[in-house]
C-alpha positions in Angstrom: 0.0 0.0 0.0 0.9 3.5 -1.2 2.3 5.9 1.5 -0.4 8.0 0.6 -2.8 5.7 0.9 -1.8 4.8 4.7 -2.4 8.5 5.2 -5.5 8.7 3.6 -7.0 5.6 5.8 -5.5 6.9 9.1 -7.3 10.0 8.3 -10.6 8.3 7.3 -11.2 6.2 10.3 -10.0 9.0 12.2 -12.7 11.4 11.0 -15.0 8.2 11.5 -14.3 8.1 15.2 -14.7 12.2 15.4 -18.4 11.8 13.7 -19.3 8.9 16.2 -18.2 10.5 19.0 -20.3 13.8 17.9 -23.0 11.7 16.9 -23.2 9.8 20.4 -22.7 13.7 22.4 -25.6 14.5 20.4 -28.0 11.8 21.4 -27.0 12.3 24.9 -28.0 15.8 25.0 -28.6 17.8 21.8 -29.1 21.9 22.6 -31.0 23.9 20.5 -30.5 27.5 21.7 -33.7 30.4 19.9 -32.0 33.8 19.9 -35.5 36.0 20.5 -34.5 39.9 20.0 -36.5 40.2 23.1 -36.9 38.7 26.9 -39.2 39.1 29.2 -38.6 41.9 31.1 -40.0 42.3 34.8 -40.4 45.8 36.0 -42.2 46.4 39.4 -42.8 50.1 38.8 -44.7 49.0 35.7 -48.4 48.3 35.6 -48.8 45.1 34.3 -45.4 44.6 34.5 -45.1 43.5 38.0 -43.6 40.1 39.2 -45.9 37.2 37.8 -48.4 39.6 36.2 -50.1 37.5 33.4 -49.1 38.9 30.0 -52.1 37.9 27.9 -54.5 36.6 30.6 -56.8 38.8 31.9 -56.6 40.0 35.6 -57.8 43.2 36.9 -55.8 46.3 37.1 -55.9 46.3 40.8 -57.2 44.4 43.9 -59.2 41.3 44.6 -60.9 39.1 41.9 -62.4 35.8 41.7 -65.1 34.4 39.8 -66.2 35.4 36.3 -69.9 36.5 36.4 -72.6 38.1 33.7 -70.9 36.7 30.7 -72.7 38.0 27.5 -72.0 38.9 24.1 -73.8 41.9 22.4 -73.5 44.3 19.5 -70.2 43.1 18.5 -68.7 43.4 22.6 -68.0 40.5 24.9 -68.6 41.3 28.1 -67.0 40.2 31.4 -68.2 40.8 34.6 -66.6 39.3 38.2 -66.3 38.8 41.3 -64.1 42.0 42.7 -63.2 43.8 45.8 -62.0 47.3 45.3 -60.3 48.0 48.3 -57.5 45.2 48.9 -56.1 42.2 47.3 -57.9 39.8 49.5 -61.3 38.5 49.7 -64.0 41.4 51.0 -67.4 42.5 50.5 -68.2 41.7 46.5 -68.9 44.0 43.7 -68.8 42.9 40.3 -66.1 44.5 38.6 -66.6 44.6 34.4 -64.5 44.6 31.7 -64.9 44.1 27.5 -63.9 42.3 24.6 -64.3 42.7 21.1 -61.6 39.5 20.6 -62.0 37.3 23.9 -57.8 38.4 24.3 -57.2 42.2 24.7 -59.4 44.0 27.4 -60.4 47.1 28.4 -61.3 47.9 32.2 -64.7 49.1 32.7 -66.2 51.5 36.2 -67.3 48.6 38.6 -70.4 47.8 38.0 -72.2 46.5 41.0 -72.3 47.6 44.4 -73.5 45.9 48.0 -76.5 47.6 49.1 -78.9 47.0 52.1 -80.1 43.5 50.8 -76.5 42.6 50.9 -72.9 41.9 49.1 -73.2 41.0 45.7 -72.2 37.3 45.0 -72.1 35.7 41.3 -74.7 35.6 38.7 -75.4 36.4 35.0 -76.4 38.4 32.3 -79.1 38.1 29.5 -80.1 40.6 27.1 -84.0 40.7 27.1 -84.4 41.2 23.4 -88.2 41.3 23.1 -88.3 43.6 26.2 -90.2 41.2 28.8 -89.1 42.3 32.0 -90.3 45.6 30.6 -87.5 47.4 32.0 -86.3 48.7 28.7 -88.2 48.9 24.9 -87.9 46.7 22.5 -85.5 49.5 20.4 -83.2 49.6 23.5 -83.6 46.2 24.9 -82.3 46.2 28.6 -79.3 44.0 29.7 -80.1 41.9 32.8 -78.2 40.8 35.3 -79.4 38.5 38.2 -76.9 37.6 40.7 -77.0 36.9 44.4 -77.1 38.9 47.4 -75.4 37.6 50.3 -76.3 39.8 53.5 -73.8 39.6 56.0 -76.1 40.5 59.3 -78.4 37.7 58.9 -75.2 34.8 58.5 -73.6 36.5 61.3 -76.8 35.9 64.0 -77.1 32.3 62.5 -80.0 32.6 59.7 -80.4 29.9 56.8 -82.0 32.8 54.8 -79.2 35.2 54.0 -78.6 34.4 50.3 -81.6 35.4 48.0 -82.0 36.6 44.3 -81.5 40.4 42.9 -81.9 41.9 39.6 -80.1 45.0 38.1 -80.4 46.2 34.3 -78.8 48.8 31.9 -80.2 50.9 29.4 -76.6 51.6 27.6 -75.0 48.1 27.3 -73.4 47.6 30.8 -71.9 51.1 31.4 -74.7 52.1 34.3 -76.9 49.8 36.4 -79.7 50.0 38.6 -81.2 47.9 40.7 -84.8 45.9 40.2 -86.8 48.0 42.8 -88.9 44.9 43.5 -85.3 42.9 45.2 -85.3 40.2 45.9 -86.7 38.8 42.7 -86.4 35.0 44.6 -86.1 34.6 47.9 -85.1 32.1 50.2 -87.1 29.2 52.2 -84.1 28.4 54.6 -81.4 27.0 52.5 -77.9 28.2 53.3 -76.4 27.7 50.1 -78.6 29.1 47.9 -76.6 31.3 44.8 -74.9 31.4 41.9 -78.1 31.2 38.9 -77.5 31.1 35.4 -79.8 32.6 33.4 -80.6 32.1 29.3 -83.4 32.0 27.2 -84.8 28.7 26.1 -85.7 29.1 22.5 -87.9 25.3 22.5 -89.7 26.6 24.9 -89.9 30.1 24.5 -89.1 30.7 28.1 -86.6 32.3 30.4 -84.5 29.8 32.3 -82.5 29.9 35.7 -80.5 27.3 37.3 -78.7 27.9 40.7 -77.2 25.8 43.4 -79.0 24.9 46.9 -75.8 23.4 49.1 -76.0 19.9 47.4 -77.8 20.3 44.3 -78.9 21.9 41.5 -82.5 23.9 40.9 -84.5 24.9 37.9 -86.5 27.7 37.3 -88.8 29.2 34.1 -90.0 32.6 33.8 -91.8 34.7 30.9 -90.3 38.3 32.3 -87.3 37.4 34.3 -89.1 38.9 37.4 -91.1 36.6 38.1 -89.9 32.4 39.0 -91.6 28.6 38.9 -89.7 26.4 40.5 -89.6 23.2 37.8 -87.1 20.6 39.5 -84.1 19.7 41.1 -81.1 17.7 40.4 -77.7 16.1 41.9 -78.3 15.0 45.2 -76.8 11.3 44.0 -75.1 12.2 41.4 -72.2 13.6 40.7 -68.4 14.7 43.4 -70.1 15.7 46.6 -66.7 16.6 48.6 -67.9 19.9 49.2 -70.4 22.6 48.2 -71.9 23.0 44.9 -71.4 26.6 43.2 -71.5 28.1 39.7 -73.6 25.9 37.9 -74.2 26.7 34.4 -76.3 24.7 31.5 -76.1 24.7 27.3 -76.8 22.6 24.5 -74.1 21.5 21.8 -73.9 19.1 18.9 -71.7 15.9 18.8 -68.9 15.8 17.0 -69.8 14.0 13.8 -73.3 13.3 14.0 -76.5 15.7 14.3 -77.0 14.3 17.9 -77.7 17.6 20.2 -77.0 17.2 24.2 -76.8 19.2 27.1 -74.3 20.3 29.5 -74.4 21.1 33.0 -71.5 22.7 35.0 -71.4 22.4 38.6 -68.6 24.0 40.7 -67.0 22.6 43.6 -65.2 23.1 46.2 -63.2 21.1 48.2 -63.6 17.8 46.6 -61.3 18.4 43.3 -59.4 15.4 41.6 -56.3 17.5 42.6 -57.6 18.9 45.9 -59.9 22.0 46.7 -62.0 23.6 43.9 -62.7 22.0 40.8 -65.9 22.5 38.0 -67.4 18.9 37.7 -69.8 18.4 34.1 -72.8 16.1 33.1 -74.2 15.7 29.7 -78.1 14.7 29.5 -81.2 15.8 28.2 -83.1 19.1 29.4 -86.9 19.8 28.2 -86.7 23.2 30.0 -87.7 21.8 33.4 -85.8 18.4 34.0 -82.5 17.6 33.5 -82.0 13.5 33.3 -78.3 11.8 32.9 -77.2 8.1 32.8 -73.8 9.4 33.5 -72.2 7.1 36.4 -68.8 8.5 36.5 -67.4 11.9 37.5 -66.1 13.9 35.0 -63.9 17.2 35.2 -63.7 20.2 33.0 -60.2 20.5 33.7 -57.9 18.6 35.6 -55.1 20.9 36.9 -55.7 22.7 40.1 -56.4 26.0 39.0 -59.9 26.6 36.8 -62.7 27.0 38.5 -66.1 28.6 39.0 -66.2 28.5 35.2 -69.3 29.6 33.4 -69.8 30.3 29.6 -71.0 33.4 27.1 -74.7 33.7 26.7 -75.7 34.7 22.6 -71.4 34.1 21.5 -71.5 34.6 17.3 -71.7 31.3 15.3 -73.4 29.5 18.5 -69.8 29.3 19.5 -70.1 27.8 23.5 -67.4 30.2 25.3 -65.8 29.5 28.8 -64.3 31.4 31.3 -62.5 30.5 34.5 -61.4 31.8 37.4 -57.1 30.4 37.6 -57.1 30.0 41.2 -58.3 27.7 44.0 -60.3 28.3 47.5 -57.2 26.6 48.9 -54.4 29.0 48.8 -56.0 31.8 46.8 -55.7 34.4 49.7 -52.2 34.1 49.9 -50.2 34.3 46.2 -47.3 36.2 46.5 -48.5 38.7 44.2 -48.2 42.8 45.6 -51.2 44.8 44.3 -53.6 42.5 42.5 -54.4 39.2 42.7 -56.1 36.5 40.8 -56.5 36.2 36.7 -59.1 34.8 34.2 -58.1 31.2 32.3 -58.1 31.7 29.1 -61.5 31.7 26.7 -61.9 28.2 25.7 -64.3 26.8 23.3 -66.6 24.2 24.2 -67.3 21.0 22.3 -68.4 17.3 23.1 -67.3 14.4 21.4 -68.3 10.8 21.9 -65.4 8.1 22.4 -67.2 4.7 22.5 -70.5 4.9 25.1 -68.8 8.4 26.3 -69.4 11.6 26.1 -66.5 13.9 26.6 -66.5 17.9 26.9 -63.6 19.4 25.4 -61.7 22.3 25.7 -59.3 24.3 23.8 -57.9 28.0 23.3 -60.2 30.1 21.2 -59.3 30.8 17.5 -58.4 34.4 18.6 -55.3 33.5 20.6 -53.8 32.7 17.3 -52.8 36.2 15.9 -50.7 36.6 19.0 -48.6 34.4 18.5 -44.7 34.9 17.1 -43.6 31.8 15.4 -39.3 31.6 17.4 -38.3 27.8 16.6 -39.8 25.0 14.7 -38.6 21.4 13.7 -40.3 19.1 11.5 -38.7 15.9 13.5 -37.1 15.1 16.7 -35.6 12.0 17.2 -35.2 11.1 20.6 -33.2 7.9 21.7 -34.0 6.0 25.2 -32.9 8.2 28.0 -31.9 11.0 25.7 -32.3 14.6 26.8 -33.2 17.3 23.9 -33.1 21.0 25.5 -34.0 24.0 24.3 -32.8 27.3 25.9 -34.9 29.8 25.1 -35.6 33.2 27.4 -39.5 33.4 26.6 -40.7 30.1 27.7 -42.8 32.0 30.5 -45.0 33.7 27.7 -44.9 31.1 24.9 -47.1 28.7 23.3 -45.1 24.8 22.6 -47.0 22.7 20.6 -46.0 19.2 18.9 -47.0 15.4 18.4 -45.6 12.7 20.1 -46.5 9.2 20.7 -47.9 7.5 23.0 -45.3 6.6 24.9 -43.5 7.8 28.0 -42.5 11.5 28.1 -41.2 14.2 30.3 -41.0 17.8 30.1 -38.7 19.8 32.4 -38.8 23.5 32.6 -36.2 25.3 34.4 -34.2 28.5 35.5 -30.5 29.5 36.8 -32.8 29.6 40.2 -32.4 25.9 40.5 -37.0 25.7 39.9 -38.1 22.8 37.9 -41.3 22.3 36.8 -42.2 18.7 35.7 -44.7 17.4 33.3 -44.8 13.6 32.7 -46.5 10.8 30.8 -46.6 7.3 32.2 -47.9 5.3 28.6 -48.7 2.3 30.6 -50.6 3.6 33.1 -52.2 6.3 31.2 -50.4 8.5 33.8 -50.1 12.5 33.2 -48.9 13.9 36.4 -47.5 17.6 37.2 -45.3 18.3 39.1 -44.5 21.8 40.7 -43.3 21.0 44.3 -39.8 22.6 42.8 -41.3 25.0 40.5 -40.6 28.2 42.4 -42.3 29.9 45.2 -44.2 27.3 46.7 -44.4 27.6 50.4 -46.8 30.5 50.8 -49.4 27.9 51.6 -48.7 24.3 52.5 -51.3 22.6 50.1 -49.3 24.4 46.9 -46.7 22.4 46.8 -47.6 19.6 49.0 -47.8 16.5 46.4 -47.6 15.7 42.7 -50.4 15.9 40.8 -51.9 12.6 38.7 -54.5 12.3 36.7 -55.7 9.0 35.4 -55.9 9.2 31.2 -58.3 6.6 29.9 -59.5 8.5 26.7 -56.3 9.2 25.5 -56.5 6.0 22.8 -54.2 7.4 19.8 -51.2 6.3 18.9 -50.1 9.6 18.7 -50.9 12.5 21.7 -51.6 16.7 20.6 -49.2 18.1 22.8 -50.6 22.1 23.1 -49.1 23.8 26.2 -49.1 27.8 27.1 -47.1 29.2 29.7 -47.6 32.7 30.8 -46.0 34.4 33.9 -47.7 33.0 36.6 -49.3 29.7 34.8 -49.6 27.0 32.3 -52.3 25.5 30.9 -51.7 21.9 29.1 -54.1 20.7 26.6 -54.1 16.9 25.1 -55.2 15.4 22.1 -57.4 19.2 21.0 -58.5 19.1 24.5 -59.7 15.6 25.7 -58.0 16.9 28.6 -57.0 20.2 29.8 -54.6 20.7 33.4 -54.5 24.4 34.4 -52.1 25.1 37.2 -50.6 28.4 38.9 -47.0 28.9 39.3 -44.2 31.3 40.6 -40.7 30.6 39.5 -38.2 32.9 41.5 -36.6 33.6 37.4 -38.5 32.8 34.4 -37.8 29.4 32.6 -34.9 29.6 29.9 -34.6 25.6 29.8 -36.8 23.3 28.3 -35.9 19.5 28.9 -37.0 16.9 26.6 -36.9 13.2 27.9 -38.1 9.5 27.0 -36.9 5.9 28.6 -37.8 5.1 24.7 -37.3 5.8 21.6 -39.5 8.7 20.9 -40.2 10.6 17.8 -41.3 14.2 17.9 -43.1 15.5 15.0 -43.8 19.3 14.0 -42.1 21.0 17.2 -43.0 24.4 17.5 -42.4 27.5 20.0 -44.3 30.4 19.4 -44.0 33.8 21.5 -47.3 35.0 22.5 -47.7 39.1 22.6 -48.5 41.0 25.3 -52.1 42.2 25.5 -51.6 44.8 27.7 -49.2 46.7 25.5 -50.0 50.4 25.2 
């Protein structure tokens, strides 16, 4: 062999050995770094800049808030009304507090709304527009905009009375800007139940009939009415049926279509709290049948609208465009809500979701994703058509924005984790157990944890039986202060709070398996508070 030659060998199997040995660094740890021109930039002088301030959830500019109330859609506006108390950012005497949407995604803040008066506080409700003027507080050419909501007088549960939540009515002649109250209060009062709040109200058009469902302790009632003033009690429902851990609250009720059929069912949401899969509040749902006065169910099990910690007292719009079913809830829970270590506001809004059912064998599922307007917030950062992952292989991303981002890919159905993480030594840990059907969350290490011993107490699981594909819709937002995880186009949807000490920079991809990733994307979601 030529001299040449010799060298020309050495000097192939030595750049062999160079492109294994990258090749096996690689599939122990490959790093993808996304160089955004911008990071997120935390400014406690700033309004809506402070420390875990969402960034396109909404949350009120100051002070206490908790659940969404009033929801309605009219004349092109969405609005919001909700629980509120000016004066602190912890639980007090309720007013509703009001905001509007033309998009469901940037807000503008509204003069509160509501205020206690001598009946009372004013707890949660809804809001109708009376088109054909039957309450005959407006004209049919300026048709008023109800709300009915309940009042909660203070004086009468202080001496020990059963009575001290009735039914109160306010109305606007110019679309929610100035209210007054239904001389005639309380429009339903109360035989003696203690829990006796929350109603929903909507027009029934099979029946040509107003509507009102509201929760008494540990069940649901049903009302009709012609003028919105005056109520029939029709039936109740719930007592056996159904999580019964703690109180029932915020019930709501709707009709959708199936998923691929012209089948038509109903959906009743019913508030809980404690007695959540993952501890304290959670919003339970049945599907059924309703002929205006009876709701009927064979539903045995009990199903969750969401099973992360954080979402509930979730109701929907009343008259959303294209018969679109629009939810709401409130990212908190009744558990450690009082005491998140945020300065001079607490609480925010989940975001809007739309509403569907599907039917998966005998079941009936409600699912749950992002509405369609979240997309033109987005800025597309990285994408990858496939990832490769061998068994025990770690794939991370570094990327500053992961705390206001949008990660969205397909993976299959087999084991997975996700780690998130700072310089600040947090980690927040998502995981798939494929045999068990497993997801659990993890956020004992994800930050701030120890304001209140139930935050980070345990890991969170959630049994998966309806995820059946081969493949699993990964769709996961993180903002500053949260994350909400959606699988499979929402066959299930986690919504959990959290408060890293630094924002996340790292993402860590992992599988005991070999894993293929398709069509990995992060997106940068804008600001909606941006002036």
């Amino acid at each position: 062999m030529k001299f040449s030659n010799i060298i020309l060998l050495i000097l192939f199997f030595f750049g062999t050995a160079i492109a294994l040995f990258s090749c096996k660094k690689e599939d122990s740890n490959t790093i993808f770094t996304i160089n955004s021109p911008e990071k997120i930039e935390i400014d406690p002088s700033k309004n809506y800049k402070e420390p875990y301030r969402p960034q396109f959830h909404f949350s009120p500019e100051k002070n206490w808030m908790n659940d969404p109330n009033g929801m309605v859609f009219y004349k092109g506006i969405y609005h919001l009304f909700y629980q509120y108390y000016p004066n602190d950012i912890v639980w007090g005497p309720m007013h509703w507090g009001h905001a509007t949407s033309t998009d469901l995604i940037h807000w503008k803040h509204k003069n509160i709304a509501l205020f206690p008066d001598k009946l009372g506080l004013i707890f949660s409700g809804s809001a109708v527009i009376d088109l054909n003027n039957t309450s005959g507080l407006g004209t049919k050419a300026n048709p008023p905009m109800i709300a009915i909501f309940t009042y909660h007088n203070m004086d009468g549960e202080k001496t020990g009375k059963t009575n001290f939540q009735t039914q109160g009515l306010a109305y606007s002649l110019d679309e929610g800007d100035t209210w007054l109250k239904y001389k005639g209060n309380p429009i339903l009062g109360n035989s003696g139940l203690k829990d006796f709040r929350d109603p929903k109200v909507f027009w029934n058009s099979e029946t040509n009939l107003w509507n009102l469902v509201l929760v008494a302790g540990d069940h649901a009632q049903f009302y009709s009415s012609k003028n919105l003033i005056t109520w029939i009690f029709e039936s109740e429902f719930g007592k056996n049926n159904g999580a019964h851990g703690g109180v029932w609250e915020c019930p709501d009720i709707f009709k959708l279509k199936v998923a691929n059929s012209n089948e038509e069912k109903w959906v009743l949401l019913i508030s809980i709290n404690p007695g959540a899969p993952n501890g304290g509040s959670g919003t339970q749902y049945f599907i059924g049948d309703f002929d205006g006065k009876t709701f009927h169910t064979t539903q045995k099990e009990t199903k969750w609208i969401d099973y992360g910690a954080d979402n509930y007292a979730g109701v929907t719009y009343n008259d959303a465009p294209n018969d679109k079913r629009i939810f709401i809830g409130w990212m908190s829970n009744w558990l450690y809500a009082r005491n998140t270590p945020t300065k001079n506001w607490r609480s925010a809004m989940t975001l809007p979701r739309e509403l569907s059912i599907e039917k998966l064998g005998v079941n009936y599922i409600l699912k749950s994703i992002p509405v369609e307007q979240l997309k033109k917030q987005v800025i597309s950062e990285f994408s990858k058509e496939t990832l490769d992952i061998t068994a025990n292989q770690t794939i991370t991303i570094k990327y500053n924005n992961l705390n206001q981002s949008e990660i969205k890919f397909k993976a299959q159905s087999k084991n997975l984790k996700l780690i998130f993480s700072n310089n600040a030594k947090d980690s927040l840990v998502i995981n798939y157990d494929a045999k068990q059907k497993i997801f659990s969350f993890d956020r004992r290490h994800s930050g701030i944890v120890k304001f209140e011993e139930n935050f980070g107490k345990k890991i969170h699981k959630t049994s998966t039986p309806n995820l059946v594909s081969e493949t699993i819709d990964y769709r996961i937002l993180l903002d500053w202060s949260s994350i909400e995880i959606f699988l499979n186009e929402g066959i299930y949807s986690f919504t959990e709070q959290i408060f890293p000490k630094k924002p996340y920079t790292v993402l860590q991809i992992q599988s005991n398996q070999d894993q293929e990733i398709k069509n990995i994307s992060i997106n940068k979601i804008k600001e909606i508070w941006k002036k």
